[in-house]
SERO-4910 file (N, C-alpha, C, O; in steps of 0.05 Angstrom, whole numbers):
BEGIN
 pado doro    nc1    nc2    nc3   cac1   cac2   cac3    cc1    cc2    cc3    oc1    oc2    oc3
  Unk    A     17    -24      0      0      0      0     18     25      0     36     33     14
  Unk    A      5     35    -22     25     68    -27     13     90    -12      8     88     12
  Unk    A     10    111    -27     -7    137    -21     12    161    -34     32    160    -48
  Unk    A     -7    189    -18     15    213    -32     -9    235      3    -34    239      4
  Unk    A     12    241     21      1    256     36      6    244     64     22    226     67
  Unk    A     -8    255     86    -23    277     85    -16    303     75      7    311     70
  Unk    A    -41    320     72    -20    347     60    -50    366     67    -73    359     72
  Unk    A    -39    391     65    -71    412     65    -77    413     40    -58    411     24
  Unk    A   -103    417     30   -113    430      9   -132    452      0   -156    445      1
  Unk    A   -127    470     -6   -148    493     -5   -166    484    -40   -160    473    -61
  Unk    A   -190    495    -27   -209    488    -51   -230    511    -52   -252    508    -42
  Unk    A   -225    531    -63   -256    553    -58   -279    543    -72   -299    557    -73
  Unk    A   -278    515    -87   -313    501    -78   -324    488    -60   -347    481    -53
  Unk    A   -304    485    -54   -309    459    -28   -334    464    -11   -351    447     -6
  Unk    A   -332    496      0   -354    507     15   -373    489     11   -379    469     25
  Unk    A   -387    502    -18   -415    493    -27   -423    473    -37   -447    471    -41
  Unk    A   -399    444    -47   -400    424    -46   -403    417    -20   -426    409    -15
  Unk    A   -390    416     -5   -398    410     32   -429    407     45   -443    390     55
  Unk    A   -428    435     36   -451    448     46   -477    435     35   -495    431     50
  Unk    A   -479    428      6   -503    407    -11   -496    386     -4   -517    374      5
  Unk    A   -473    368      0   -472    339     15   -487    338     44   -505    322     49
  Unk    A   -480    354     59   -484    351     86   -512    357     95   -525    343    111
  Unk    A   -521    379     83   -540    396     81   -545    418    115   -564    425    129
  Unk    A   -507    423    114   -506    448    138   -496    471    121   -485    468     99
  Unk    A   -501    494    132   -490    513    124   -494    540    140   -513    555    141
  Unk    A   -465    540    156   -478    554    185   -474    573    180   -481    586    200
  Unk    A   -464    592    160   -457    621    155   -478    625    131   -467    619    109
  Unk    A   -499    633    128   -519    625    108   -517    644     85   -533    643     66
  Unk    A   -493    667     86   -501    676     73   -469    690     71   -456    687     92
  Unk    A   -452    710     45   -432    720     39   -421    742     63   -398    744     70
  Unk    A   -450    766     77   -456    778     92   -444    773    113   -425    787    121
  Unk    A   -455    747    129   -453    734    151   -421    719    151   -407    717    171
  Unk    A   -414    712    131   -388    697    132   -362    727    135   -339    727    145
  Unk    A   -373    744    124   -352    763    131   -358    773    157   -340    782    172
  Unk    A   -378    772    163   -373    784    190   -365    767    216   -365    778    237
  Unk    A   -360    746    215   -354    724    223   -323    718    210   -308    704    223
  Unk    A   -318    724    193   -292    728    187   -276    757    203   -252    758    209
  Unk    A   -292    773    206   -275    802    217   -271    797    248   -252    805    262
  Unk    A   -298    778    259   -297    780    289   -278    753    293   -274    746    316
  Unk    A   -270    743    277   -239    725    285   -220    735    269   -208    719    255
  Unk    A   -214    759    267   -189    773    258   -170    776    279   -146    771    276
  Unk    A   -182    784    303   -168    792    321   -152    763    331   -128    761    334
  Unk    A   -167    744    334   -147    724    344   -132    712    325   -109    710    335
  Unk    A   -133    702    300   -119    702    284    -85    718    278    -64    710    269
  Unk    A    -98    750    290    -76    763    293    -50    758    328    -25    761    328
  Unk    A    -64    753    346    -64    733    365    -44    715    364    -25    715    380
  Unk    A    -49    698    344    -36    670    341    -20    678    322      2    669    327
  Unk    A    -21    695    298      9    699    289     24    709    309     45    697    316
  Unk    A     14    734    320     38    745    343     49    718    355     70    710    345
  Unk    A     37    703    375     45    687    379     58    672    371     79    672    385
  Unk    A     59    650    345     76    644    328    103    660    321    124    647    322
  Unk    A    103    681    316    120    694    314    142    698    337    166    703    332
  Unk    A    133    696    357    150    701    389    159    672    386    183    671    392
  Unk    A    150    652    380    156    626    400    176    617    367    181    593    370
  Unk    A    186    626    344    200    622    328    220    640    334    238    633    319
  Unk    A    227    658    347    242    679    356    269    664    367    293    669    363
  Unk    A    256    643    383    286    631    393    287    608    386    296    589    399
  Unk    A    277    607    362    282    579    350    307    589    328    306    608    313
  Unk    A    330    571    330    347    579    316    352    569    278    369    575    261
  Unk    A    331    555    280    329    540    249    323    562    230    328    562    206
  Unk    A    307    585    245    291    605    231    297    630    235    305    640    256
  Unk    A    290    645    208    291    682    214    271    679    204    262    662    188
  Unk    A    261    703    218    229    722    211    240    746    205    263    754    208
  Unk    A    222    756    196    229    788    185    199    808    177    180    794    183
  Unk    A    195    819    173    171    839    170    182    865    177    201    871    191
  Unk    A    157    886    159    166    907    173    168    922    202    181    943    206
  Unk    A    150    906    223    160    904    244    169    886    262    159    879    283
  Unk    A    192    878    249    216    851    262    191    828    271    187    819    293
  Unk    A    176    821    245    165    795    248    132    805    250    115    800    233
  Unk    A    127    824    281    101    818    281     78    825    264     77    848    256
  Unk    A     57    806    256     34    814    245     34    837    244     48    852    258
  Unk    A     18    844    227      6    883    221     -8    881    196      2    870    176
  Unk    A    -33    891    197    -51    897    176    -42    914    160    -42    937    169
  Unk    A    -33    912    133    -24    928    104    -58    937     93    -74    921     83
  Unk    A    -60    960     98    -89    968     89    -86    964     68   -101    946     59
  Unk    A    -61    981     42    -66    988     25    -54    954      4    -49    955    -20
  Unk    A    -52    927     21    -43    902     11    -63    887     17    -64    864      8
  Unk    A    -83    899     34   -103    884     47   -101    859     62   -119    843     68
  Unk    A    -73    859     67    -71    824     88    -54    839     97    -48    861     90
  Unk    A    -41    820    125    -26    819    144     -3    794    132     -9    775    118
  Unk    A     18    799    139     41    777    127     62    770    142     69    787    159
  Unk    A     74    751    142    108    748    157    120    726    146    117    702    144
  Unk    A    138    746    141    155    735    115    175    719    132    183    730    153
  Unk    A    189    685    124    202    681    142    221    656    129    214    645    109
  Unk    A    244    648    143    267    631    118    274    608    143    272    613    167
  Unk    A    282    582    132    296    565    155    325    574    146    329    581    123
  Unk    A    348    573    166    372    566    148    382    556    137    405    564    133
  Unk    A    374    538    126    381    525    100    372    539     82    385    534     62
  Unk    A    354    556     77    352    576     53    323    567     47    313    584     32
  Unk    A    303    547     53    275    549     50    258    568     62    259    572     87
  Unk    A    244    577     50    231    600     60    191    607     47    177    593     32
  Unk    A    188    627     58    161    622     47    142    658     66    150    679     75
  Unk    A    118    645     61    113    671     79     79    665     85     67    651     69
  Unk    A     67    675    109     48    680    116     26    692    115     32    714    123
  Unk    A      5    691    112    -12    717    104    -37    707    107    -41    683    104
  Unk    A    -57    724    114    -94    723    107   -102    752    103    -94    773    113
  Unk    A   -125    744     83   -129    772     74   -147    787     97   -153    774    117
  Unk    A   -154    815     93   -172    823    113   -199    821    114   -213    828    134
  Unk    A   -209    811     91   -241    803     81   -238    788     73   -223    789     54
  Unk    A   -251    756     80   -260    737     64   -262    722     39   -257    700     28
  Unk    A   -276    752     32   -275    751     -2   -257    736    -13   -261    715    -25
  Unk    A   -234    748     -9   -209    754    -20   -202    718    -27   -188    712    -46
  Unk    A   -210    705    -16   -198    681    -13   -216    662    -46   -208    645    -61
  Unk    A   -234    672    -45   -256    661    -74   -247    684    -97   -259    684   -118
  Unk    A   -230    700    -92   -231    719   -114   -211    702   -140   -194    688   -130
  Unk    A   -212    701   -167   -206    675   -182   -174    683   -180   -156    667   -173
  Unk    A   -171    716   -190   -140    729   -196   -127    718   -170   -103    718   -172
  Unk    A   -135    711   -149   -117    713   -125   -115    670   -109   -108    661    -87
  Unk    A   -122    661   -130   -137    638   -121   -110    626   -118   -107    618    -95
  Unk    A    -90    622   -132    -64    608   -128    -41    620   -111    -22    609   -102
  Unk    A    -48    646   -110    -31    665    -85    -39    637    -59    -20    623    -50
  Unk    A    -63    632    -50    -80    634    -35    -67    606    -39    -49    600    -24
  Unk    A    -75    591    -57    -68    564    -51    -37    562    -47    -34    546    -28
  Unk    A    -10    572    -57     18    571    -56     17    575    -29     35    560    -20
  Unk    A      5    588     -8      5    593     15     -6    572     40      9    562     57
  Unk    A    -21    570     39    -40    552     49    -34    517     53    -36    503     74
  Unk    A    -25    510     26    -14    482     18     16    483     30     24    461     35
  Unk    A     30    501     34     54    499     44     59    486     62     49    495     83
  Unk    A     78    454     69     85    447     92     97    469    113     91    469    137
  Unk    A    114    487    103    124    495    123    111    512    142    122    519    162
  Unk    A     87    519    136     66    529    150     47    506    170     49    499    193
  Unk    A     26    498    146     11    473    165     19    441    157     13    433    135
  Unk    A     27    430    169     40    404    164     27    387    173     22    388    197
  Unk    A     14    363    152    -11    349    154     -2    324    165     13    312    150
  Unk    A     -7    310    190     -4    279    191    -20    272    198    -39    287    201
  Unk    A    -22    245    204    -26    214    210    -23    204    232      0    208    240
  Unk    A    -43    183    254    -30    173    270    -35    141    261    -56    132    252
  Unk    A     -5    124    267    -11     97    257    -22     87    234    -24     62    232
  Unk    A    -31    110    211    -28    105    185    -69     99    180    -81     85    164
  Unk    A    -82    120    208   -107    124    207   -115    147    203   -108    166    217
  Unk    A   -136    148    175   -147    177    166   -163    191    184   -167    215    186
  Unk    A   -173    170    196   -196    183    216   -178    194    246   -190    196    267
  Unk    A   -153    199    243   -135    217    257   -118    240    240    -94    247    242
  Unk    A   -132    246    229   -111    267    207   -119    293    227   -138    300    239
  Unk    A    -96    300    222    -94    328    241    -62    345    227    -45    339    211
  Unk    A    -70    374    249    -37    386    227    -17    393    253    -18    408    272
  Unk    A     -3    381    244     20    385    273     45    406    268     67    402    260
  Unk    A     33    428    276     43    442    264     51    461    295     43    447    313
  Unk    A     58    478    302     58    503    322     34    507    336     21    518    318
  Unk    A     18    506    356     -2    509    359    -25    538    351    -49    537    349
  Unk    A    -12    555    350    -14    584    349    -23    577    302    -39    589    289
  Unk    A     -7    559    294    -22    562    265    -35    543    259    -48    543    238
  Unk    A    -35    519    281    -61    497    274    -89    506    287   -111    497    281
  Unk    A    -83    530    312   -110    548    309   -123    561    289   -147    562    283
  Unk    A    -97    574    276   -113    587    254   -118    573    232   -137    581    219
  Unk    A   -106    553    224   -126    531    205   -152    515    211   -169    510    194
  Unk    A   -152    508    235   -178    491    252   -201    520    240   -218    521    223
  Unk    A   -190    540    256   -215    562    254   -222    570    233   -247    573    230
  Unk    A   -199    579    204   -212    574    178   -231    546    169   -251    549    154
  Unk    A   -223    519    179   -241    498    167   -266    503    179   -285    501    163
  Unk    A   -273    512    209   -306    523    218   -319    532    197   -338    522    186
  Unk    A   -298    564    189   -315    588    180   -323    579    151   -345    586    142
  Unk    A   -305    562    134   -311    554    112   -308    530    111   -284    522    108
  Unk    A   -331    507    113   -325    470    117   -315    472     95   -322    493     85
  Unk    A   -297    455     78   -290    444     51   -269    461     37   -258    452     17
  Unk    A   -262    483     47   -250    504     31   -223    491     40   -209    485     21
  Unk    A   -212    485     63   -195    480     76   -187    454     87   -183    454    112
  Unk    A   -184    435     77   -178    402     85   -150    402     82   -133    417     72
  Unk    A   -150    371    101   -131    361     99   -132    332     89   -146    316    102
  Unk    A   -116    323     64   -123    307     49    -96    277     54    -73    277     65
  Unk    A   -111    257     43    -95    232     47   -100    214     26   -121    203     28
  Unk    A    -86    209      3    -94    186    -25    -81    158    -10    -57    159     -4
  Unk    A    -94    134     -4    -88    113     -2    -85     95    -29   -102     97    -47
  Unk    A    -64     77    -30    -68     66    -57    -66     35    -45    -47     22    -36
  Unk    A    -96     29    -49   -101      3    -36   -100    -22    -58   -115    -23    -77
  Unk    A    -81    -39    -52    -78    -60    -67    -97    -71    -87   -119    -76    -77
  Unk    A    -96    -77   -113   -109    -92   -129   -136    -69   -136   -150    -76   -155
  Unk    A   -142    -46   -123   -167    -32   -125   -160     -5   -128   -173      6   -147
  Unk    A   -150      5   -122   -139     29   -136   -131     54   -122   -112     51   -106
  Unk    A   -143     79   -125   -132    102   -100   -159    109    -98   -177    116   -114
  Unk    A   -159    106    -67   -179    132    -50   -171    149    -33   -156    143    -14
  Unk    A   -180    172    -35   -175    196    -22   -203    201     -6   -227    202    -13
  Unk    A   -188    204     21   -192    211     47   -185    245     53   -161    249     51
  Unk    A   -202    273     61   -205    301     63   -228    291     88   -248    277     91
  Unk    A   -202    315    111   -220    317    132   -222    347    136   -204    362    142
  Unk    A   -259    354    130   -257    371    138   -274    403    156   -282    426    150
  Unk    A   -272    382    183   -277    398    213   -245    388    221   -228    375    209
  Unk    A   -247    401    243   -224    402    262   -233    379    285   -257    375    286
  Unk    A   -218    365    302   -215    346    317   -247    358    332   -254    381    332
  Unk    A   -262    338    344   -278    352    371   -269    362    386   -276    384    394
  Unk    A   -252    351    394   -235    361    415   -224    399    421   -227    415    439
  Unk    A   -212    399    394   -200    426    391   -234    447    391   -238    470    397
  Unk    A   -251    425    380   -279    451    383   -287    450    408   -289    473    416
  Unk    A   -294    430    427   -295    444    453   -286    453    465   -300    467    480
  Unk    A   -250    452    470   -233    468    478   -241    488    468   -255    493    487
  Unk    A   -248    513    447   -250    528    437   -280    547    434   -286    566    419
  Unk    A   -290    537    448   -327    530    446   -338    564    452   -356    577    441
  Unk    A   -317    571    475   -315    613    470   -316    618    458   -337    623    447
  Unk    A   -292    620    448   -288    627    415   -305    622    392   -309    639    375
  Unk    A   -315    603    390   -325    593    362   -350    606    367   -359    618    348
  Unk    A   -373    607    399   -400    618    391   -396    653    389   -413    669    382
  Unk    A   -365    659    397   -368    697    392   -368    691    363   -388    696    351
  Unk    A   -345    680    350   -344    679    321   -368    677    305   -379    696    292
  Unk    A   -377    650    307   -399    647    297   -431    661    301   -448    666    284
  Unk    A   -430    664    324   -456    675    321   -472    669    344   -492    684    346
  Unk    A   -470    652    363   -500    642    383   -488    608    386   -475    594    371
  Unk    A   -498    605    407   -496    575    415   -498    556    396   -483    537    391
  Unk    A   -535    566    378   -533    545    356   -522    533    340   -522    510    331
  Unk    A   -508    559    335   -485    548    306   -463    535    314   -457    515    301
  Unk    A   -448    543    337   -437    517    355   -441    499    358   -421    485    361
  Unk    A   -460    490    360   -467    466    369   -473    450    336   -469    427    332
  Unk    A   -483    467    318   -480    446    296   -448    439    283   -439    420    271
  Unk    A   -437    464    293   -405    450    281   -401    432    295   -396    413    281
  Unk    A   -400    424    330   -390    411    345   -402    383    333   -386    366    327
  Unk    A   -435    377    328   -443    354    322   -431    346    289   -430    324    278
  Unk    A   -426    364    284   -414    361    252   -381    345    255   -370    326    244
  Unk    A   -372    366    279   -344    347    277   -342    321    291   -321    309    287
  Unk    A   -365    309    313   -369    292    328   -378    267    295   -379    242    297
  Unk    A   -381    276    282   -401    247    261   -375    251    239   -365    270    229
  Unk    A   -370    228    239   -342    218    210   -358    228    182   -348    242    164
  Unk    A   -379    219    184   -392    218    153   -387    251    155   -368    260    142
  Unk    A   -404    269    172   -396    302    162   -370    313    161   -366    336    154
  Unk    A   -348    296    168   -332    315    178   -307    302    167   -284    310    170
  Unk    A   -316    281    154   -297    266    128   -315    257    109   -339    253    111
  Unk    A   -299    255     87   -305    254     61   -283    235     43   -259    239     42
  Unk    A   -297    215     31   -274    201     19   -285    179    -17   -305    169    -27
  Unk    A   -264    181    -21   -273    171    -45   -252    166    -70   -232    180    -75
  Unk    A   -263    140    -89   -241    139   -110   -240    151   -121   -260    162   -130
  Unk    A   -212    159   -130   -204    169   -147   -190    164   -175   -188    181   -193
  Unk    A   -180    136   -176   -172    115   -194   -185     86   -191   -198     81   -171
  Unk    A   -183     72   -206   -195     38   -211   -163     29   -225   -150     39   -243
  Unk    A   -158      6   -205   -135     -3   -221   -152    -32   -243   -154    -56   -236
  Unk    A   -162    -21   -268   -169    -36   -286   -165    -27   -308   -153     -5   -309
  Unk    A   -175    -40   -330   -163    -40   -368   -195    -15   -377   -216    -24   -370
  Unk    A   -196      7   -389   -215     17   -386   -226     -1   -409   -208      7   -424
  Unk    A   -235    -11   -417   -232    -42   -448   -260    -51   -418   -284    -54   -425
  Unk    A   -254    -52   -397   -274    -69   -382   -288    -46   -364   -299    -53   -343
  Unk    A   -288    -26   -369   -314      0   -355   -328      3   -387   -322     13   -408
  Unk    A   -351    -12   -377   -377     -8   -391   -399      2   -384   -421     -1   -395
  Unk    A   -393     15   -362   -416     39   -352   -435     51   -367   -459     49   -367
  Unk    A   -419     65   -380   -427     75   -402   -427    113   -399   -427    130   -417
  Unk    A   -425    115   -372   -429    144   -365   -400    157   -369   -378    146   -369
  Unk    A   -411    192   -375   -384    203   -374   -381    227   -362   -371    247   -371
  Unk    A   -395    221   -337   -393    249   -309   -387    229   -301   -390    206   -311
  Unk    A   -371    243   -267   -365    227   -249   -380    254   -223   -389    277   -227
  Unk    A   -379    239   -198   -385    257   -184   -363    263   -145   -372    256   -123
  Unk    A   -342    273   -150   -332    268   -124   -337    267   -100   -361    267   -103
  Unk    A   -335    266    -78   -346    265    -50   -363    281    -34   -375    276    -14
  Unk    A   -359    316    -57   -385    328    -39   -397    333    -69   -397    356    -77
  Unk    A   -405    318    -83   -433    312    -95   -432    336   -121   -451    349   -131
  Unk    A   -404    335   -128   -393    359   -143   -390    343   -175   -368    334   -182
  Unk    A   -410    340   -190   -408    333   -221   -383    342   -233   -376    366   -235
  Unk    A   -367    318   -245   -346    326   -259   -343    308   -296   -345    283   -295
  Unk    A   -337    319   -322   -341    307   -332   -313    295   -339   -292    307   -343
  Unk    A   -317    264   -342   -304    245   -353   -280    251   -381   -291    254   -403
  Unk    A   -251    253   -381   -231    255   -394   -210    240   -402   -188    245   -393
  Unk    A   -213    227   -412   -189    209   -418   -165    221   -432   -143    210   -435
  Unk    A   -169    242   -439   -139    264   -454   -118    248   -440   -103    231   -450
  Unk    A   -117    257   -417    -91    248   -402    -79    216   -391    -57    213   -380
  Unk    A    -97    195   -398   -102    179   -390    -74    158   -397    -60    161   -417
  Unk    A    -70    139   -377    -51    116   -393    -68     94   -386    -91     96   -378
  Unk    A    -51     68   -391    -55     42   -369    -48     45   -339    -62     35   -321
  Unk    A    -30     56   -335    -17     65   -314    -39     79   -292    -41     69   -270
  Unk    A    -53    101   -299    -73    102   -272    -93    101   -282   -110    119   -283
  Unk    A    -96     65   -299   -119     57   -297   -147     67   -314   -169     56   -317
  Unk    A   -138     95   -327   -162    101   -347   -187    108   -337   -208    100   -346
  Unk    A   -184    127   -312   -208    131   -293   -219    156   -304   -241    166   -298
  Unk    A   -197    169   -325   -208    198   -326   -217    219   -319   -232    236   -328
  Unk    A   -204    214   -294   -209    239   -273   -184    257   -274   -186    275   -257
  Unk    A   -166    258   -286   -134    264   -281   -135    288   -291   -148    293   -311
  Unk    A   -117    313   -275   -117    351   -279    -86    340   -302    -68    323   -302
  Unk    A    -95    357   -316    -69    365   -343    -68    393   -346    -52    403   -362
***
């Protein structure tokens, strides 16, 4: 048994694929998700500071910004950033925008993803080689601020795992609520954020049930496509998201499933 992951993945459909699988959708509306995005700005900013101090005497790393590392809102850049290098010369940088928006906007979609997907930020594992433990072990101060993006937007923000199970092919495993755990630890926070007890409590039952709060599904068939006589040529991935059928890219090699990005 192979695989490729764990790893993060940002998806600005995911939301609303999520949201028609599950049939939750606790921010009901663009309105509501920004404002719910502004009233967890402040901690967000919080946990970079934080992050930022507790890399300070870590000697693998420099930070840098325009003020020696910490967070600060760039009005006229519209995010906050911290730019930062290991010594060995890998490097990368930090950021969320100050509105929401910003994150579905299309021109900015791979800024967004180059960031986000970065190990050296949120670093996805495994315990004992079980999906239904995927978590990001990362600094605690930035696996807050990823847990709290997967709340505000389910699906936008996973963390993903492709198993390649013998003789049958690859499935991919995306979890995406945050542990229960981290939501009742957090259960302050999340009803100022969100809104009222209710909506708490549907994330909490959301991340308490596997089916809401994972998602999984093939993604290859290790077979001859000579023997898929289906006949269909949509496929539909795990949150119920129609995709159509391509063989452009296809070999023997993964199987002729025609799902494959070129």
């Amino acid at each position: 048994m192979g695989g490729e992951g764990p790893c993060v993945k940002f998806d600005p459909k995911g939301a609303a694929a999520w949201s028609k699988l599950t049939g939750i959708r606790v921010l009901s509306d663009p309105e509501r998700e920004e404002a719910a995005y502004g009233r967890a700005r402040s901690f967000f900013l919080q946990s970079a500071t934080e992050w930022t101090a507790t890399r300070a005497s870590d000697s693998s790393w420099t930070i840098s910004d325009i003020d020696n590392g910490i967070p600060t809102v760039n009005t006229n850049m519209n995010w906050f950033q911290v730019m930062f290098q290991f010594t060995t010369g890998r490097g990368g940088r930090f950021a969320l925008p100050e509105s929401f928006s910003a994150f579905l906007d299309p021109a900015k979609i791979e800024m967004w993803r180059s960031i986000v997907e970065s190990p050296a930020l949120f670093n996805a594992k495994r315990i004992n080689r079980e999906n239904s433990t995927l978590f990001i072990d990362s600094p605690r101060p930035l696996s807050d601020i990823f847990y709290l993006l997967q709340i505000l937007a389910p699906g936008i923000f996973v963390i993903s795992r492709i198993d390649e199970i013998d003789e049958l092919g690859e499935e991919e495993t995306v979890r995406v609520l945050p542990p229960p755990s981290w939501v009742e630890e957090h259960h302050t926070l999340l009803e100022e954020v969100l809104g009222g007890t209710e909506k708490f409590e549907v994330i909490l039952h959301g991340a308490e049930s596997y089916g809401t709060a994972f998602c999984s599904e093939w993604i290859s068939r290790f077979r001859d496509y000579d023997d898929d006589d289906s006949g269909h040529d949509t496929w539909e991935d795990c949150f119920g998201v129609t995709h159509q059928i391509d063989y452009t890219a296809c070999s023997l090699e993964c199987g002729y499933c025609g799902r494959c990005d070129y």
